[in-house]
C-alpha positions as CSV (number, residue, x, y, z in Angstrom):
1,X,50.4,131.2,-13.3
2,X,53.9,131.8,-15.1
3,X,52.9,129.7,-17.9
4,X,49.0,131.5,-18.5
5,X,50.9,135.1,-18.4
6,X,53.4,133.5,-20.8
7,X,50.8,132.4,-23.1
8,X,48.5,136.4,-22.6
9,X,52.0,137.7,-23.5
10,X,52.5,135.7,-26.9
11,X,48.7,136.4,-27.8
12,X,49.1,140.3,-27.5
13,X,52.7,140.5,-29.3
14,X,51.0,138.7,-31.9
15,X,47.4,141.2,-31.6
16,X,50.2,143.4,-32.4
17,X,52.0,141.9,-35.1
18,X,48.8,141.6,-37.0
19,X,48.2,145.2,-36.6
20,X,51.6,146.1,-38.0
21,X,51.1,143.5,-41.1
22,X,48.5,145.6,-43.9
23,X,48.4,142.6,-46.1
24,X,47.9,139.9,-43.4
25,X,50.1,137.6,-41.6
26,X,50.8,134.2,-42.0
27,X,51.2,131.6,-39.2
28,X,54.1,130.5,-40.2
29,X,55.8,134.2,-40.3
30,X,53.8,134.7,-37.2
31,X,55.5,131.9,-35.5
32,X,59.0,133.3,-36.8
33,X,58.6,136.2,-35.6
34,X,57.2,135.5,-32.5
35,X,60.2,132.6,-32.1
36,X,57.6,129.9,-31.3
37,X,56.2,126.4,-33.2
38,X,53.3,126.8,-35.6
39,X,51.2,124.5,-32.9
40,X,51.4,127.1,-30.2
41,X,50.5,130.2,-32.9
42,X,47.4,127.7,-34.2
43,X,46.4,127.7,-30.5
44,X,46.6,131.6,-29.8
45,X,44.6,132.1,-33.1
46,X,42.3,129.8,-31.7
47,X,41.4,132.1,-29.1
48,X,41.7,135.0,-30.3
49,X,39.6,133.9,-33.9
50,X,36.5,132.5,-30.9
51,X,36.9,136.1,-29.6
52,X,36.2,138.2,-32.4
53,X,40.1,139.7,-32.3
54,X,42.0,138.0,-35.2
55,X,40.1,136.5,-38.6
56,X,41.6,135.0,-41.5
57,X,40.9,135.7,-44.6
58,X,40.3,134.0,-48.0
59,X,44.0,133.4,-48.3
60,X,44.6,132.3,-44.6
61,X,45.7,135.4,-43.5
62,X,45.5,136.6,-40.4
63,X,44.1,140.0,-39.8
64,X,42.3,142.3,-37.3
65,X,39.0,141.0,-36.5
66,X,35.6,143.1,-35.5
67,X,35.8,142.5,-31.9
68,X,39.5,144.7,-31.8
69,X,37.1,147.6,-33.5
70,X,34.5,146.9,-30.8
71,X,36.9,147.5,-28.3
72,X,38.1,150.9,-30.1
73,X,34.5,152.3,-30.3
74,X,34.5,151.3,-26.5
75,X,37.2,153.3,-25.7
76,X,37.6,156.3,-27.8
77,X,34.8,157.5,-26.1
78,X,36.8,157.4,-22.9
79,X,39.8,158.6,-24.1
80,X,38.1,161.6,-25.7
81,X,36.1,162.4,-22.2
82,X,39.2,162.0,-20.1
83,X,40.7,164.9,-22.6
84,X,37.9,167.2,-22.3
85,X,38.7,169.5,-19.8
86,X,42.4,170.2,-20.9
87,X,40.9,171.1,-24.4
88,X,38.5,173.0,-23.0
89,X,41.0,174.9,-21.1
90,X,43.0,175.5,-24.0
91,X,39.9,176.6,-26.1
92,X,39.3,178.9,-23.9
93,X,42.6,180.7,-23.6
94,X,43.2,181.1,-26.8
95,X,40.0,181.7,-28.4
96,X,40.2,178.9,-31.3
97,X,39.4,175.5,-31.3
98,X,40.9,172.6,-29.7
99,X,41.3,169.1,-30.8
100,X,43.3,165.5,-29.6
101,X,43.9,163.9,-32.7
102,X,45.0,160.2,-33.2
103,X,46.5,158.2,-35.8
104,X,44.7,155.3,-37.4
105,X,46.8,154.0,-40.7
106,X,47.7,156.8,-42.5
107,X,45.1,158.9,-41.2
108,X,44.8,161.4,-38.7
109,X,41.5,160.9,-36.6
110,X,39.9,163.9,-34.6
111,X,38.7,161.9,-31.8
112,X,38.3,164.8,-29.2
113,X,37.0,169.0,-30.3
114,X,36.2,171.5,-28.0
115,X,34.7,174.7,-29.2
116,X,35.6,178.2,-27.9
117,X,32.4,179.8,-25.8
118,X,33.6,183.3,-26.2
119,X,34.1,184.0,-29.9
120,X,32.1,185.3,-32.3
121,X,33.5,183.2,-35.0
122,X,35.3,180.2,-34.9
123,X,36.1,176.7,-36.9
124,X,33.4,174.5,-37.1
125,X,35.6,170.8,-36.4
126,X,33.3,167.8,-36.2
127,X,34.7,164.9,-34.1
128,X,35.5,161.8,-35.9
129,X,36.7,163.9,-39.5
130,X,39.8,162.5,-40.5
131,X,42.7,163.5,-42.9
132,X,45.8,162.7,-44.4
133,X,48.7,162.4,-42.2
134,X,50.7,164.3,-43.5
135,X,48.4,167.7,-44.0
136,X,47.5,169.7,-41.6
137,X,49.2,170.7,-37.8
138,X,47.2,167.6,-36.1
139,X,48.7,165.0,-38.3
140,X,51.9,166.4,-39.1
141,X,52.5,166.7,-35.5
142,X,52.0,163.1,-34.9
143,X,54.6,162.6,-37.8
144,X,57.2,164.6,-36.4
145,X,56.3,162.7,-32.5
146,X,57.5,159.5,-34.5
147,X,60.8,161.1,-35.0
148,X,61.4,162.2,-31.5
149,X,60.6,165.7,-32.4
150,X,58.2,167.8,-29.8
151,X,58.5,171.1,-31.1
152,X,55.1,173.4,-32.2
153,X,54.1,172.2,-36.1
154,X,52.2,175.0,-38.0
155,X,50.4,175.3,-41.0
156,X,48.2,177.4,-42.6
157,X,45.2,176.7,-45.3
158,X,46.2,173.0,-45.8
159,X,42.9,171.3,-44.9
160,X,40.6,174.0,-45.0
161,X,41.3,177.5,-46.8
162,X,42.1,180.4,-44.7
163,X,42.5,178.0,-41.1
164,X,45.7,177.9,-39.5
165,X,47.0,175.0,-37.0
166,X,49.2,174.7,-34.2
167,X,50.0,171.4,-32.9
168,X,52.3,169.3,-30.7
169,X,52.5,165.4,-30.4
170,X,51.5,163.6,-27.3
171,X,54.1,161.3,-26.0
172,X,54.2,158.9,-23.4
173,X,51.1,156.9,-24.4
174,X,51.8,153.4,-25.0
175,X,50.6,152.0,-27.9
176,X,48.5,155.5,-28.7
177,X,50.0,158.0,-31.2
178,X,48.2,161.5,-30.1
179,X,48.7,165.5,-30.7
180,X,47.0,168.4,-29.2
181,X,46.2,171.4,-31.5
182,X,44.2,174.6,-32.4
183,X,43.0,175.4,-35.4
184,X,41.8,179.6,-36.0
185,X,40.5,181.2,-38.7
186,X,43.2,183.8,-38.5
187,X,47.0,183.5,-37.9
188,X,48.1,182.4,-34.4
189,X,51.9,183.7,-32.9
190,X,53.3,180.1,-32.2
191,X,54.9,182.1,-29.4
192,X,52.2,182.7,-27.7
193,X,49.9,180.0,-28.7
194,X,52.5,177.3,-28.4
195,X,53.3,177.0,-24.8
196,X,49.8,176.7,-24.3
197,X,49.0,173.7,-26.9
198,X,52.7,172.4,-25.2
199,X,50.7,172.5,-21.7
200,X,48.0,171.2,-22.9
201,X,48.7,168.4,-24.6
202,X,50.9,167.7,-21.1
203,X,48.0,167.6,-18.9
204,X,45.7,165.3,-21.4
205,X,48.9,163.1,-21.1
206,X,48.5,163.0,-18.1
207,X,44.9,162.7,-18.3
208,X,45.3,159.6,-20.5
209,X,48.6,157.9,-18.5
């Protein structure tokens, strides 16, 4: 038993380590880094190659394989319903739209948008849009969350002319990089609208944990 949760252990550190590697990963700087043989990294690839997780590539390389991004499209869905009714919450306080954002790479990802029912006009924010991380509240947010910082980002007209953000990281979620934000056609009073976006983003922490 020891030695099978030994062996899960080294085969998700190195999931991981081919995640963090853009250009691939060798065996041998696999097995370095991991502080094992090349025999035992040849066998976790093994398994992990049969299951669709890692590939190599023309070079050897190791990298992500499809059955990682099956997973992901598996459970984003989850993630986002799971969110829902904080966002919703939040929507409907403070009449703008609400959205959980996640990093993937250098983008942020909307993966969760909840609509206001009560205003006349409001920004249109399709799921799945995705944007530099480092424009706009959602993404920016996240940014500052890497830094320990978990204060209220706000911007105004960087993604869309005219909308203005107000975002905060979610922390807490292993292995997820998250923020919670609303995004107005007008100016919002981080005063006001913060504390709310900081509650919120609390309770899809929660949600999430």
């Amino acid at each position: 038993m020891a030695e099978t949760a030994q062996t899960l252990d080294r085969g998700l550190r190195l999931l991981f380590l081919v995640a963090e590697a853009p250009g691939g990963l060798t065996v041998t700087e696999a097995a370095a880094r991991l502080g094992v043989g090349r025999a035992v990294v040849y066998r976790l690839v093994g398994a992990l190659v049969e299951h669709g997780m890692v590939r190599r590539d023309g070079r050897g390389r190791l990298r992500l394989g499809a059955g990682l991004l099956h997973l992901a499209n598996r459970a984003q869905p989850l993630l986002a319903d799971a969110a829902r009714p904080p966002l919703r919450r939040l929507a409907e306080a403070v009449g703008a739209t609400a959205h959980l954002t996640i990093a993937e790479g250098g983008e942020a990802v909307a993966l969760a948008v909840v609509e206001p029912s009560w205003t006349a006009f409001h920004v249109a924010y399709r799921a799945g849009s995705r944007h530099p991380l480092d424009r706009g509240a959602a993404g920016r947010a996240i940014l500052a969350g890497r830094q320990g910082d978990t204060g209220v980002v706000t911007t105004a007209g960087e993604l869309q002319p005219g909308a203005h953000g107000v975002a905060v990281p979610v922390l807490g979620l292993e292995g997820l990089e998250a923020s919670v934000g609303v995004v107005a056609l007008g100016p919002l009073d981080p005063e006001v609208v913060g504390p709310q976006v900081v509650g919120a983003a609390a309770a899809v922490a929660e949600a999430l944990s």
